[in-house]
C-alpha positions in Angstrom: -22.6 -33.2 13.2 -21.6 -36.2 11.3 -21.6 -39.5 13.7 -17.4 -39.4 13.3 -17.3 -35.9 13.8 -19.4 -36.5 17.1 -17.1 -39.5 18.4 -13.9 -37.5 17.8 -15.6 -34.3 20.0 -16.3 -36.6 22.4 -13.2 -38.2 22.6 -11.2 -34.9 22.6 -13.5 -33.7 25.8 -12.2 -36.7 27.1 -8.7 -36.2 26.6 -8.9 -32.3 28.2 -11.2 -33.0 30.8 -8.9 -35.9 32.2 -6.2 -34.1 32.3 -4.3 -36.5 29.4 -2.2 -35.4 26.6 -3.1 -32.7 24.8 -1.3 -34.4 21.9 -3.4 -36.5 19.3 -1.2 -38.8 17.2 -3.9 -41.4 16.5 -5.8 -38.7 14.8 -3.5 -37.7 12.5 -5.3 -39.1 9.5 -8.6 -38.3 11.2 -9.0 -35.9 7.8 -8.7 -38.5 5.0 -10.9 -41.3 7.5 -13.6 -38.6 7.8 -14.3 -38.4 4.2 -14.1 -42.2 3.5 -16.6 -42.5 6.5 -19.2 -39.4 5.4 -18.5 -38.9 1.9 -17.9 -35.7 3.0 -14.5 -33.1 3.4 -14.5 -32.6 7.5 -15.7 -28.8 8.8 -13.0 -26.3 9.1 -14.0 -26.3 12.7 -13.0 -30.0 13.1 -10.0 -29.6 10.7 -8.6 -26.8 13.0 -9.5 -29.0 16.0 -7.2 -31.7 14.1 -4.3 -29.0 13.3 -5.8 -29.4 9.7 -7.1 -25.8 9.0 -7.2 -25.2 5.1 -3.7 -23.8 3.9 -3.8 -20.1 3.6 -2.4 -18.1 0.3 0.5 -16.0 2.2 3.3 -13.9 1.1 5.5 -13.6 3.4 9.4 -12.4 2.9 11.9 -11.4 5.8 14.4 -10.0 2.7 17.1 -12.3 4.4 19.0 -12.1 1.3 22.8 -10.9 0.4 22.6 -10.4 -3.2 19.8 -9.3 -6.2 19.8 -12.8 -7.3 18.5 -14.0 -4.6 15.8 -11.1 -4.2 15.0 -11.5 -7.9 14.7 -15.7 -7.3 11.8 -14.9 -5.1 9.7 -12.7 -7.1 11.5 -9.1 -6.4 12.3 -6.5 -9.2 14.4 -3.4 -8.7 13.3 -0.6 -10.6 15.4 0.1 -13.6 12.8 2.2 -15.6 13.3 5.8 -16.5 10.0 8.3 -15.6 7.4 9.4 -13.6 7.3 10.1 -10.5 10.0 12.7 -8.9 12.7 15.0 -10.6 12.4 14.8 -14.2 16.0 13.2 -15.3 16.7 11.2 -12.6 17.6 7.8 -12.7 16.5 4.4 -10.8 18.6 1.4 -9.9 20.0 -1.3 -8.1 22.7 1.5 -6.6 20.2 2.4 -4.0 18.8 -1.0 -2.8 21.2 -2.6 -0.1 20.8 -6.0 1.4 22.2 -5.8 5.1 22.4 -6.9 8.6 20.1 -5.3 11.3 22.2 -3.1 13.5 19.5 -2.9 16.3 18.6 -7.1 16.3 21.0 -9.6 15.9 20.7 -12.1 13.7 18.0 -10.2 11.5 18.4 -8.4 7.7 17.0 -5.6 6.0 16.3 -4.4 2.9 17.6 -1.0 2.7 16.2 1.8 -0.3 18.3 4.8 -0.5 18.0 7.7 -2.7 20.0 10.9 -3.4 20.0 14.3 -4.9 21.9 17.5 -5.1 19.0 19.0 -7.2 19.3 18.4 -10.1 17.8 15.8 -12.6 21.7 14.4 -13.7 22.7 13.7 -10.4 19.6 12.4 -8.8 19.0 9.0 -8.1 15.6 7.2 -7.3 14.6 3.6 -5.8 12.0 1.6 -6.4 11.2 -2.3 -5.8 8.0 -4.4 -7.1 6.3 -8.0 -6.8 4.7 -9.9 -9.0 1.1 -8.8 -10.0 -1.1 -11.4 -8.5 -3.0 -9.4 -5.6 -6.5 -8.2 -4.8 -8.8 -8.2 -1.8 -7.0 -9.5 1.6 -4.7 -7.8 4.4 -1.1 -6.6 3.4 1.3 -5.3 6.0 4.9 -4.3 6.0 7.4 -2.7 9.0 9.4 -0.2 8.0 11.3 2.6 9.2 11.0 6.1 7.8 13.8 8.7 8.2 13.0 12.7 8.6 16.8 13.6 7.8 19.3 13.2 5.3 22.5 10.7 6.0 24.7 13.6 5.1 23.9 17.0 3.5 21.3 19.7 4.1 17.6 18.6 5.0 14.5 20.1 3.9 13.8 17.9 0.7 10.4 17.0 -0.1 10.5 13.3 -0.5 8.0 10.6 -0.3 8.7 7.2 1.6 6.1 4.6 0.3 4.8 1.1 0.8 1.6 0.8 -1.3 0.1 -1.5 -4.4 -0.5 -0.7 -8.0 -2.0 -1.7 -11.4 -0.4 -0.6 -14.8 -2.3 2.7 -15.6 -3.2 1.3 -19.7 -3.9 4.9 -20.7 -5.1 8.4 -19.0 -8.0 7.7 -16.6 -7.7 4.1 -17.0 -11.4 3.0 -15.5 -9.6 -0.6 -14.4 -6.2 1.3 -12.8 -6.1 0.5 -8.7 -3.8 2.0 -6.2 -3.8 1.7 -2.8 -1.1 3.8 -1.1 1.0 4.5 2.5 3.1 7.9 1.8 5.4 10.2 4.6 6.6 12.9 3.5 8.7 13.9 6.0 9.7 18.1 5.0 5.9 18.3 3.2 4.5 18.8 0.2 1.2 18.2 -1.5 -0.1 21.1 0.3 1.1 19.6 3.8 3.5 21.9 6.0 5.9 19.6 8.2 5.5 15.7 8.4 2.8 14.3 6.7 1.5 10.3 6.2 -1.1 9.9 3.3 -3.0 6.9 3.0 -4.7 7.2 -0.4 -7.1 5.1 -2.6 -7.4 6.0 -6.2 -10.3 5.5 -8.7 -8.0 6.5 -11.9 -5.8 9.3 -12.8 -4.0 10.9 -15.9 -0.1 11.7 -15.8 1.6 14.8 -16.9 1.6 16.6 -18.8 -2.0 16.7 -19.0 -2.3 15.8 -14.7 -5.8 15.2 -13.4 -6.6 12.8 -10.5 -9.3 11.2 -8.9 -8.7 9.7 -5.3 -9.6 9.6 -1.9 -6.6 10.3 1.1 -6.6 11.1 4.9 -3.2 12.6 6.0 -1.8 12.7 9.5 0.8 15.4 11.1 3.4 14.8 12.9 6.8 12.8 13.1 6.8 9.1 11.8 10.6 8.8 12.4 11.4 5.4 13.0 9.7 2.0 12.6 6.2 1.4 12.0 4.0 -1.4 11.1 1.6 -0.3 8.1 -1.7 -2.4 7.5 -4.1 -2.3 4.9 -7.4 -4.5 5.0 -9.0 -4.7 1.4 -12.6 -6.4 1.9 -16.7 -6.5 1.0 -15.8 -3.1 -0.5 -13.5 -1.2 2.1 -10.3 -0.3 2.5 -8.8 0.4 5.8 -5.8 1.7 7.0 -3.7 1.3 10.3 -0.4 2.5 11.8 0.9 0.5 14.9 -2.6 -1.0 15.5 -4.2 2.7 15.2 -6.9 3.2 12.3 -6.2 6.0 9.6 -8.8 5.7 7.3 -11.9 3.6 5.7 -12.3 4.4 2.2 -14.6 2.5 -0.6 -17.3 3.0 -3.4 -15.8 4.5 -6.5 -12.2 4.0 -5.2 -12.0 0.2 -4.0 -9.7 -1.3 -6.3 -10.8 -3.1 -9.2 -7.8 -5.2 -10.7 -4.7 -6.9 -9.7 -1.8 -5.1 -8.2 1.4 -5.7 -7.6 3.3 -4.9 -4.0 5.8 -1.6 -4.3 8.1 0.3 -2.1 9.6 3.7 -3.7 11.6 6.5 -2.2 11.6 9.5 -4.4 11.7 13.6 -4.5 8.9 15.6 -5.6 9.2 17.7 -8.3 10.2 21.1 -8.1 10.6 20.2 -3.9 14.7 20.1 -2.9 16.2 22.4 -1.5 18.5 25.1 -3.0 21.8 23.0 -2.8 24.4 21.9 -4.5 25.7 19.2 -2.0 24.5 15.4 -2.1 22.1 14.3 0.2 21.0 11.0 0.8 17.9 9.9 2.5 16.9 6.1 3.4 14.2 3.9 3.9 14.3 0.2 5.6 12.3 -2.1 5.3 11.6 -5.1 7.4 9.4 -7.6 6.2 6.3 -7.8 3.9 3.2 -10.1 4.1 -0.3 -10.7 2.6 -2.7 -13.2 3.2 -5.0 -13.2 0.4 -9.0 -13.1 0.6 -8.7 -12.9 4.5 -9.4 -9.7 7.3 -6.4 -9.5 10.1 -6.4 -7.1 12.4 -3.2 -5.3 13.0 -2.5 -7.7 16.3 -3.6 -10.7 14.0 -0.6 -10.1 11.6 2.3 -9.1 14.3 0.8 -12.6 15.6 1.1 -14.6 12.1 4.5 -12.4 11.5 6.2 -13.6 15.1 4.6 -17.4 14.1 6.9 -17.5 11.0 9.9 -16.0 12.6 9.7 -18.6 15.3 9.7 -21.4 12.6 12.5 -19.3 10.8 10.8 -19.4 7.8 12.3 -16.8 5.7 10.4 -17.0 2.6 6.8 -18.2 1.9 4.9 -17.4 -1.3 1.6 -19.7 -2.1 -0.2 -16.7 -3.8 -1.1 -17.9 -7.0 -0.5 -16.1 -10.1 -3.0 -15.6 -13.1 -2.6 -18.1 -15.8 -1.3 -16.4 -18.0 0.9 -14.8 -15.6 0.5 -10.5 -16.1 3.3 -8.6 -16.9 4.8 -6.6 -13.5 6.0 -3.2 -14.9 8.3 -1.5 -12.5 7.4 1.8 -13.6 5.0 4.0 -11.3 
């Protein structure tokens, strides 16, 4: 320990063991003093003693917004793209993204996907929203609530309700493609009876026609009706999974991701899944509030406690990920 490093620990025993002020104003250039006494940049452990811990690269977003501009400003893009996945035909849109006030919490907003069908490709509607393409290893969480019945209509669909990140798939089994997925399908499917949550990491895959994949999953039954905080730890070559604090899965090797992915939410019906109706149904799913820190492991506790820190400050919006120079394209597509 440096000779100022070793006066300033001694000083701030001082301070705690007398009682004083646990305030330190005449340190508050302690940082830039440091340097011009050692030659050095101060340890992490003496700038977080100082309230100077390095700055972290965060997305955070508590989708306080009222209008697409404002979610586009900030990095957003609502799926407009015709395709793959769901009921051949069907279309994706801003119809199904909603930007409202929180009927259970005051004061709070959500982000709300909704999607519809009567069974048929011409009248079925998909949602889908994307961020930039600028992540890789670190912790990503999201709360969302998931619904097991339509709004209106008959239930049974199979539909998936997703929060997961994804690389452009160049071509059929795209060695560089990464995905890294939370999926409930709440009426099955997949070869799952009843409610299901998938956490899957893929290695590559190749669309339809010609469909062929090559990915690693875990699957939970049960109910997942309402809201639940979704965690995914990307690290040394793991990726882990959590629900409310409670592990899913630890997957790696072949099928840790190996380019940069962009941060999705999608709500769509599987193919050849609806149920034999002609009336509209509409299903939703809500979503809270997104974050990633970016080359660091949270825990589950370790993000609600980051999460409630920001709230607290009422910061709404925080983004000091930084993008690729050139920045990548962000298709909105899979």
């Amino acid at each position: 320990m440096m000779l100022f490093e070793t006066v300033l620990y001694i000083s701030l025993l001082f301070v705690i063991g007398s009682g004083g002020p646990a305030s330190l104003p005449t340190f508050t250039t302690a940082p830039s003093r440091a340097r011009q006494l050692t030659g050095k940049k101060p340890s992490v452990s003496l700038q977080m003693a100082l309230g100077t811990e390095p700055s972290s690269q965060t997305l955070f977003d508590d989708f306080n917004y009222s209008n697409y501009k404002q979610l586009a400003k900030h990095g957003w893009i609502i799926r407009t793209a015709a395709g793959w996945p769901g009921v051949p035909g069907a279309t994706w849109g801003n119809k199904g993204v909603s930007l409202l006030g929180d009927p259970d919490q005051r004061g709070n907003r959500l982000l709300r996907m909704t999607s519809s069908t009567d069974g048929t490709g011409a009248n079925t509607h998909q949602t889908q929203i994307c961020h930039q393409r600028k992540y890789m290893e670190g912790t990503y969480a999201a709360r969302v609530r998931f619904v097991d019945i339509p709004t209106d209509g008959p239930s049974g669909d199979q539909l998936v309700e997703s929060f997961y990140t994804i690389s452009p798939l160049k071509a059929p089994m795209d060695p560089d493609y990464s995905e890294l997925d939370f999926e409930y399908l709440p009426n099955g499917g997949w070869g799952s009876d009843g409610p299901t949550l998938f956490v899957t990491s893929w290695r590559t895959f190749s669309p339809e026609p010609n469909w062929k994949k090559d990915n690693v999953f875990n699957s939970t039954s049960g109910s997942k009706a309402g809201w639940h905080t979704l965690v995914t730890q990307v690290s040394d070559g793991k990726v882990k999974y959590f629900i409310d604090g409670k592990a899913l899965a630890d997957h790696g090797g072949l099928y840790y991701p190996r380019s940069l992915m962009s941060i999705n939410f999608n709500l769509w019906f599987i193919k050849d899944g609806t149920v034999k109706s002609n009336d509209v149904r509409q299903y939703r799913e809500d979503i809270d509030w997104v974050f990633h820190e970016a080359k660091r492991l949270l825990t589950p506790e370790g993000v609600e406690a980051k999460v409630g820190a920001l709230r607290r400050r009422s910061v709404k919006f925080q983004d000091t990920v930084p993008a690729p120079l050139p920045a990548l394209t962000s298709p909105c597509d899979y």
